[in-house]
SEVO-281171 format. One record per atom (N, C-alpha, C, CB): residue number from 1; residue in three letters; x, y, z. Coordinates in nm, 4 decimals, decimal comma. Glycine has a CB too. Example, Ala and Ser with C-alpha at 12.3 -4.5 7.8 and 13.67 -1.06 7.14 Angstrom:
! SEVO-281171
{site 1; "ala"; {1,3190; -0,5690; 0,7800}}
{site 1; "ala"; {1,2300; -0,4500; 0,7800}}
{site 1; "ala"; {1,3200; -0,3300; 0,7800}}
{site 1; "ala"; {1,1308; -0,4473; 0,9046}}
{site 2; "ser"; {1,2850; -0,2250; 0,7080}}
{site 2; "ser"; {1,3670; -0,1060; 0,7140}}
{site 2; "ser"; {1,2900; 0,0030; 0,7870}}
{site 2; "ser"; {1,4084; -0,0598; 0,5725}}
END
This chain:
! SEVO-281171
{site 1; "unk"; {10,3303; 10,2711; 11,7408}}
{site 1; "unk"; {10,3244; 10,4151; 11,7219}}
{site 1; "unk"; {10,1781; 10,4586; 11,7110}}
{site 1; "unk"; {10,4044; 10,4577; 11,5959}}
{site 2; "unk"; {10,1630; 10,5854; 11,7393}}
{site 2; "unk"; {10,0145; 10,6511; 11,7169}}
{site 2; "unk"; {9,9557; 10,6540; 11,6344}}
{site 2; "unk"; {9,9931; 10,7507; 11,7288}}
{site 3; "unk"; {9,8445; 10,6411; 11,5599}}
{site 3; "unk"; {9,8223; 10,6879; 11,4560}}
{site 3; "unk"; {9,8069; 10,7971; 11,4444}}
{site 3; "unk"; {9,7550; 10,6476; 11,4131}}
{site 4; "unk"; {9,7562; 10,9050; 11,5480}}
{site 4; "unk"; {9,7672; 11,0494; 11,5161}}
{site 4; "unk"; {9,9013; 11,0632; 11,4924}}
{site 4; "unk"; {9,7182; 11,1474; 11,6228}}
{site 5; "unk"; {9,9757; 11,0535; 11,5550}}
{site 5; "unk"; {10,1331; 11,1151; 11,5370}}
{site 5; "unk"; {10,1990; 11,1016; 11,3973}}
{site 5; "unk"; {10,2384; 11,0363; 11,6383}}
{site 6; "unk"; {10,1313; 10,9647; 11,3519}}
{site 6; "unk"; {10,1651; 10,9342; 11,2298}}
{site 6; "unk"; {10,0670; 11,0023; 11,1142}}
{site 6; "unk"; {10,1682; 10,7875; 11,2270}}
{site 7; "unk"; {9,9431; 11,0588; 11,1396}}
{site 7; "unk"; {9,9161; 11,1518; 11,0590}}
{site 7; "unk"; {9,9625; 11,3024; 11,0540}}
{site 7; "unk"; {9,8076; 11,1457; 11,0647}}
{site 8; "unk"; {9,9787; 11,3422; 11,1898}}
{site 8; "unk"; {10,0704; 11,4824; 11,1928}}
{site 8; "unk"; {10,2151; 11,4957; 11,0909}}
{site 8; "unk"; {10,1277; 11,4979; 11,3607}}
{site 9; "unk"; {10,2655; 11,3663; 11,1014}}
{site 9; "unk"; {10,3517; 11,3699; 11,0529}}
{site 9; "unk"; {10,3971; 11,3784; 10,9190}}
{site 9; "unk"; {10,3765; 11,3129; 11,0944}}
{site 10; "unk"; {10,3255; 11,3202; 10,8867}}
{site 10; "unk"; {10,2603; 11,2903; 10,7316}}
{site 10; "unk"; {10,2239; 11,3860; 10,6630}}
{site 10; "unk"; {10,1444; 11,2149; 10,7232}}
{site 11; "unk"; {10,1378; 11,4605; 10,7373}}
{site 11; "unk"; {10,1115; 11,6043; 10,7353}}
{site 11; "unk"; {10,2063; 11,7241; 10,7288}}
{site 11; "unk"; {10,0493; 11,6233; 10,8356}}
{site 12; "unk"; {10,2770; 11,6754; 10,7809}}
{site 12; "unk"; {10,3653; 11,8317; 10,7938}}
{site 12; "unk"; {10,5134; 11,7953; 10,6806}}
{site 12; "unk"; {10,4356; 11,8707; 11,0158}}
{site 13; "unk"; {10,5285; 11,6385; 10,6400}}
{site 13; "unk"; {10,5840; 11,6170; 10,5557}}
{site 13; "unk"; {10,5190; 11,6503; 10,4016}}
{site 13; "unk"; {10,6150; 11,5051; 10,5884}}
{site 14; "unk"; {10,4121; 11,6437; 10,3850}}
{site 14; "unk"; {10,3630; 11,6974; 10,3180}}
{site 14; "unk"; {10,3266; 11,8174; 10,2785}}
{site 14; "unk"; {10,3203; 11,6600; 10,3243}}
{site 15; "unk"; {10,3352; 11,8718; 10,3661}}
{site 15; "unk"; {10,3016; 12,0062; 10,3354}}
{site 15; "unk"; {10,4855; 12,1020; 10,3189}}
{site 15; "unk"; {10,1789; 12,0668; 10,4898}}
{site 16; "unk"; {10,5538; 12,0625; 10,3800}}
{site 16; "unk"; {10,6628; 12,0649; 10,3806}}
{site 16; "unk"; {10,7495; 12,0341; 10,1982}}
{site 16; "unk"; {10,6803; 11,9668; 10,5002}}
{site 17; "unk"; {10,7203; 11,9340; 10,1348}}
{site 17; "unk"; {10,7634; 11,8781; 10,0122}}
{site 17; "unk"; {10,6306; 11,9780; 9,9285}}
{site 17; "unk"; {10,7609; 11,6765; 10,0060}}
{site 18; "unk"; {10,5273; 12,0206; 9,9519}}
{site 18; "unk"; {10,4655; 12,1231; 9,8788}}
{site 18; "unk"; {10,5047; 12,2146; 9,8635}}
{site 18; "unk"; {10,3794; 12,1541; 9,9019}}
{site 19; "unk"; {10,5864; 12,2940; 9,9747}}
{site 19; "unk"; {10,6552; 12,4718; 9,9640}}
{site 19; "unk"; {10,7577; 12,3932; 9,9018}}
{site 19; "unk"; {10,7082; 12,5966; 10,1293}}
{site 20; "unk"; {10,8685; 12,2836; 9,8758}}
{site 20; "unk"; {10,9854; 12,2621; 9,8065}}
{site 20; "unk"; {10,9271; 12,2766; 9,6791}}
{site 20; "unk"; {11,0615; 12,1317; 9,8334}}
{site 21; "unk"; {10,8294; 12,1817; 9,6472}}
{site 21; "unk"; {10,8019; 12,2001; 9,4771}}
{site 21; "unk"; {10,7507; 12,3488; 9,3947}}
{site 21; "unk"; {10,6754; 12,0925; 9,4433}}
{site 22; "unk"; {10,7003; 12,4097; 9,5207}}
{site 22; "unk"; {10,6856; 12,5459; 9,4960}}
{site 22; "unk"; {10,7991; 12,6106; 9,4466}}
{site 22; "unk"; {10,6457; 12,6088; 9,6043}}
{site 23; "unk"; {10,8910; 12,5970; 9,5160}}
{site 23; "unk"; {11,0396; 12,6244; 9,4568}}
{site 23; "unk"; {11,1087; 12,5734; 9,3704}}
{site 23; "unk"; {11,1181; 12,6166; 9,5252}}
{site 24; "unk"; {11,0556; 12,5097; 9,3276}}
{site 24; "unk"; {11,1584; 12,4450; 9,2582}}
{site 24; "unk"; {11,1508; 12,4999; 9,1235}}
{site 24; "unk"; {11,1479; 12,2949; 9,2617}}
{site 25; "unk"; {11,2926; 12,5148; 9,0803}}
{site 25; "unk"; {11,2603; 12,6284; 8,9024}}
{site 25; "unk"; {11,2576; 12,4714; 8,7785}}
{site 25; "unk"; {11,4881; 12,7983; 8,8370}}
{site 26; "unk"; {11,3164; 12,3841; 8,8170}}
{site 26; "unk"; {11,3309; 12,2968; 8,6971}}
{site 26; "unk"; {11,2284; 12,2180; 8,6998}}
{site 26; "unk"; {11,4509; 12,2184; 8,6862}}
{site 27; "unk"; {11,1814; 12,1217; 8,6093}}
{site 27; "unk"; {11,0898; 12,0325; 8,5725}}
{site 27; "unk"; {11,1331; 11,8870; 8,6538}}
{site 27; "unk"; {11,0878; 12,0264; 8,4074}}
{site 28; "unk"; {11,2406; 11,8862; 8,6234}}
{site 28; "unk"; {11,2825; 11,7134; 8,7008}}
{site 28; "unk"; {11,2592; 11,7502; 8,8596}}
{site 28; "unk"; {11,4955; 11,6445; 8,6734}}
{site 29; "unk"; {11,3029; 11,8741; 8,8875}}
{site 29; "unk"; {11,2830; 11,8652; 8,9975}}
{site 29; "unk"; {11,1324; 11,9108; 9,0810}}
{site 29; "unk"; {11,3867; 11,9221; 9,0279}}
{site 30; "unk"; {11,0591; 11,9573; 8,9955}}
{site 30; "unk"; {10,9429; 11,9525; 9,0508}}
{site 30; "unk"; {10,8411; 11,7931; 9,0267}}
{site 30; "unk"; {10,8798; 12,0852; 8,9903}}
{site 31; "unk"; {10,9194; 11,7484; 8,9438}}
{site 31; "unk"; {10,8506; 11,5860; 8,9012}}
{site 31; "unk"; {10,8912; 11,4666; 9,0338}}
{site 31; "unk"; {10,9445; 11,5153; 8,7191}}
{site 32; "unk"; {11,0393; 11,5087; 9,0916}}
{site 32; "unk"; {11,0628; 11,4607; 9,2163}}
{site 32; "unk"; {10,9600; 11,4824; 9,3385}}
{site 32; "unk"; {11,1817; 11,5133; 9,2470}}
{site 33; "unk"; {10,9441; 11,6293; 9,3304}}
{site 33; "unk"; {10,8368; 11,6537; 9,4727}}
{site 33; "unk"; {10,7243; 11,6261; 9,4119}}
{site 33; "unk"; {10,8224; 11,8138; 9,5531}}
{site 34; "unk"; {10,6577; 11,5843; 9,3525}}
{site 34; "unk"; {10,5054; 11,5733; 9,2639}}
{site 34; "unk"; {10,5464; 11,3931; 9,3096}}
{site 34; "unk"; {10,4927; 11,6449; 9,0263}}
{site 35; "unk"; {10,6217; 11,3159; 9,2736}}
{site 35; "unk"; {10,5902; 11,2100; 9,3155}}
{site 35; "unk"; {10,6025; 11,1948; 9,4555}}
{site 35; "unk"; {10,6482; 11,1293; 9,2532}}
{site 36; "unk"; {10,6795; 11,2689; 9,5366}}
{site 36; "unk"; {10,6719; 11,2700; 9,6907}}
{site 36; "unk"; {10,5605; 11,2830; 9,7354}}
{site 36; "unk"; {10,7393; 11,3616; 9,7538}}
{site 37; "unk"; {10,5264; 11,3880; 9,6982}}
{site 37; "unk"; {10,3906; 11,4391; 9,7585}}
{site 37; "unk"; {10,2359; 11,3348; 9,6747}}
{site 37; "unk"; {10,3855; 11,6452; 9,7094}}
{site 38; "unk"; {10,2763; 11,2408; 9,6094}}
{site 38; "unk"; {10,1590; 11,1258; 9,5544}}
{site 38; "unk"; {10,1915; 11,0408; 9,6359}}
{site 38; "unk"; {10,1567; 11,0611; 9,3991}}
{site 39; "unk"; {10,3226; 11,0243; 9,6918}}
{site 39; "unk"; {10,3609; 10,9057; 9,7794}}
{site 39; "unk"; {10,2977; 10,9294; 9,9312}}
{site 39; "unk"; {10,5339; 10,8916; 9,7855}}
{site 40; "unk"; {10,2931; 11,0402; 9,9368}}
{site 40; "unk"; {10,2352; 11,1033; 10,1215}}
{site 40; "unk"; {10,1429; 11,0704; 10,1289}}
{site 40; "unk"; {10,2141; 11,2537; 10,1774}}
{site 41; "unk"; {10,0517; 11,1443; 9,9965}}
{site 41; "unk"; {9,8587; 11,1399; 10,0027}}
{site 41; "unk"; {9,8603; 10,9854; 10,0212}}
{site 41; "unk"; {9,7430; 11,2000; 9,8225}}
{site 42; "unk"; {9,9164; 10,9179; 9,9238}}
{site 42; "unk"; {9,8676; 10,7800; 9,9301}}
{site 42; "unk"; {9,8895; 10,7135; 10,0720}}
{site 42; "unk"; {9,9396; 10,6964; 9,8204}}
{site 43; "unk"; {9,9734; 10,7798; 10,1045}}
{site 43; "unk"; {10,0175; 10,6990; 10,2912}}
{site 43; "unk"; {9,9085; 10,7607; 10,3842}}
{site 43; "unk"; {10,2123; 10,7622; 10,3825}}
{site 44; "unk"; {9,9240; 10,8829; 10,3471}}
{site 44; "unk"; {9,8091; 10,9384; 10,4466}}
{site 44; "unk"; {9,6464; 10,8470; 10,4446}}
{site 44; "unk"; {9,7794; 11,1151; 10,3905}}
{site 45; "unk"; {9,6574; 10,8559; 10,3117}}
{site 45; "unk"; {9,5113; 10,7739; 10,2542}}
{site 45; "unk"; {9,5064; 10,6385; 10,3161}}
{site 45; "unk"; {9,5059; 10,7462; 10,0753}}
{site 46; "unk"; {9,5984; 10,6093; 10,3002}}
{site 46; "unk"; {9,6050; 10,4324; 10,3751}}
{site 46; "unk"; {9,5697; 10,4295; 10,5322}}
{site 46; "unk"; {9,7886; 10,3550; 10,3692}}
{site 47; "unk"; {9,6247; 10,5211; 10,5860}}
{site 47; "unk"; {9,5835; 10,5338; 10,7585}}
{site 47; "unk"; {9,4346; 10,6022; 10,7786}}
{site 47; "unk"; {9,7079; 10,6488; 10,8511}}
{site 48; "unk"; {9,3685; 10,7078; 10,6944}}
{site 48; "unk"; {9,2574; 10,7512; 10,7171}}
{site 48; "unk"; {9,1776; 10,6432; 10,6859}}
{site 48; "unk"; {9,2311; 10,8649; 10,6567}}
{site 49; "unk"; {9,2041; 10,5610; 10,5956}}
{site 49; "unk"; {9,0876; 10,4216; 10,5189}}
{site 49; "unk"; {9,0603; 10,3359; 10,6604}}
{site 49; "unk"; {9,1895; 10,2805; 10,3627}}
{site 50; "unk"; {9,1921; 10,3145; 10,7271}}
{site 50; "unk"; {9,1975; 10,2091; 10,8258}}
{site 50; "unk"; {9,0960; 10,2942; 11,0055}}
{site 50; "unk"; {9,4147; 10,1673; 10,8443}}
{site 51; "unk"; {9,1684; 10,4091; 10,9734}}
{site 51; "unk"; {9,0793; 10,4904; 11,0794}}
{site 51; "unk"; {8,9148; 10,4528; 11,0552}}
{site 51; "unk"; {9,1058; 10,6710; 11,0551}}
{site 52; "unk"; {8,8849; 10,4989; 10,9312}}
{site 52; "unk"; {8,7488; 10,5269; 10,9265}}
{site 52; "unk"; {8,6751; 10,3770; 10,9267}}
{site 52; "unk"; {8,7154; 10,6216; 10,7928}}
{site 53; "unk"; {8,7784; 10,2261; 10,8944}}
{site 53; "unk"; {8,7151; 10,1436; 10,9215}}
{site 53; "unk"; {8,7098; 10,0789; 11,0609}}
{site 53; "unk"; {8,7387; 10,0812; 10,8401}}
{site 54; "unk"; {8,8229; 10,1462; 11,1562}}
{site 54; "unk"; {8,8163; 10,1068; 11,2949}}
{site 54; "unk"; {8,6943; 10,1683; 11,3712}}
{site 54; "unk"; {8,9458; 10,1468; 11,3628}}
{site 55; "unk"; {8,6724; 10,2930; 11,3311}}
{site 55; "unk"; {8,5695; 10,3912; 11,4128}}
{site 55; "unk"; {8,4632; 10,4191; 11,3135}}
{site 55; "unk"; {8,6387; 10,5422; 11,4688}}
{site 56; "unk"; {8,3507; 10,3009; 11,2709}}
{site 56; "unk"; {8,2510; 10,3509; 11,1653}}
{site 56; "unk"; {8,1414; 10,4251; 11,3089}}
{site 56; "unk"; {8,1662; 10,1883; 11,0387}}
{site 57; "unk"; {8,0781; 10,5096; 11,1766}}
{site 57; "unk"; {7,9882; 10,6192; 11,2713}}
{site 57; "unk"; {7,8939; 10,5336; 11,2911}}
{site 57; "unk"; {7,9282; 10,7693; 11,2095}}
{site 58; "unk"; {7,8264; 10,5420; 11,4351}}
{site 58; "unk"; {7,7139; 10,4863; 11,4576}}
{site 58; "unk"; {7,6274; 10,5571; 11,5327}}
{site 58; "unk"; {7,7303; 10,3786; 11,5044}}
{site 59; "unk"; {7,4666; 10,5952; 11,4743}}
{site 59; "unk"; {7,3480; 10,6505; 11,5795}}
{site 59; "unk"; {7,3281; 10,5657; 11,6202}}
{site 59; "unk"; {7,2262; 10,7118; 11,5520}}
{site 60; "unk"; {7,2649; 10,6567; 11,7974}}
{site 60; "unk"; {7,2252; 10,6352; 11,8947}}
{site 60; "unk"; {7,0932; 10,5642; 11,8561}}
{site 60; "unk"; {7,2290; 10,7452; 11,9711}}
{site 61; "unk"; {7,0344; 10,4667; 11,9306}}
{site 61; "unk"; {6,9061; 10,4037; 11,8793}}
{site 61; "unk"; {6,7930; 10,5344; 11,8889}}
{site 61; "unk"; {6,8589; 10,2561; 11,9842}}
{site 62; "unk"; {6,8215; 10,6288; 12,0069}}
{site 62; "unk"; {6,7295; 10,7137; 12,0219}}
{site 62; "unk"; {6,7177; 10,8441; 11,9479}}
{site 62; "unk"; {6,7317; 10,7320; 12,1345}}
{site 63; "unk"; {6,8091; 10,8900; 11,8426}}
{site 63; "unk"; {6,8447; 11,0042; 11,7482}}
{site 63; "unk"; {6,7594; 10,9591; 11,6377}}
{site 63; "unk"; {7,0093; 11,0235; 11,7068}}
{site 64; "unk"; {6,6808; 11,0400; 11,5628}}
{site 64; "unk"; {6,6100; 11,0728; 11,4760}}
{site 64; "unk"; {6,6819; 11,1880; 11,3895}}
{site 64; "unk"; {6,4893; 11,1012; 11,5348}}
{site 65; "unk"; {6,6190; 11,1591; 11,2674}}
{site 65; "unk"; {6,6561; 11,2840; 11,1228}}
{site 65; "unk"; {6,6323; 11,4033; 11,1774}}
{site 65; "unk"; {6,5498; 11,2821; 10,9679}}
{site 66; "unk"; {6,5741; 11,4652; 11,2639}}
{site 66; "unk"; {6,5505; 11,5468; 11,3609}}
{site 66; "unk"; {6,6124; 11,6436; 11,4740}}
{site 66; "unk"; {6,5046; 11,4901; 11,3977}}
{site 67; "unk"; {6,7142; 11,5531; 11,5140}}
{site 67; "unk"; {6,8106; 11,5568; 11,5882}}
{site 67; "unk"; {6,9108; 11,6303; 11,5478}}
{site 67; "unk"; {6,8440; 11,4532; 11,6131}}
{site 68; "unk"; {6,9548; 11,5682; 11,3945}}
{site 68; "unk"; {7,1084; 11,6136; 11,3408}}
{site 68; "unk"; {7,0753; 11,7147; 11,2951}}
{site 68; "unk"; {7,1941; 11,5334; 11,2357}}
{site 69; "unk"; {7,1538; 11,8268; 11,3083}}
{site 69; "unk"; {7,1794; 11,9854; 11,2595}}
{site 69; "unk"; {7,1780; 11,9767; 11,1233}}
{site 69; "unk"; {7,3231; 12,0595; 11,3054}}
{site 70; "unk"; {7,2675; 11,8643; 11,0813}}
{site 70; "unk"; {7,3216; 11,8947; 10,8886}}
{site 70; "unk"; {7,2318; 11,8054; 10,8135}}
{site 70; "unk"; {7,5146; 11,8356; 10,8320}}
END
């Protein structure tokens, strides 16, 4: 599977179990979506860790402090 697809997804599950806990009037049940939504970040977190160690940033030999805008 993709890993984008699997962050979209993740994403929109998440954000999705955020408008539920928004709703939600009771305590147990907002303690349900509060651990859902710790369970997402942490998944999400696990695929961005692995992203950012597949694709570390690297300058060009020829770019200088100079170069970069920020």
């Amino acid at each position: 599977m993709d890993t984008d697809n699997i962050i979209d997804s993740l994403s929109k599950e998440l954000n999705f179990a955020l408008k539920a806990m928004s709703k939600a009037k009771e305590v147990n049940e907002k303690e349900v979506h509060s651990r859902i939504v710790k369970n997402l970040c942490e998944s999400m977190g696990v695929f961005l860790n692995i992203a950012s160690e597949m694709m570390p940033f690297d300058f060009d030999d020829d770019l200088t402090k100079e170069d970069i805008p920020f």
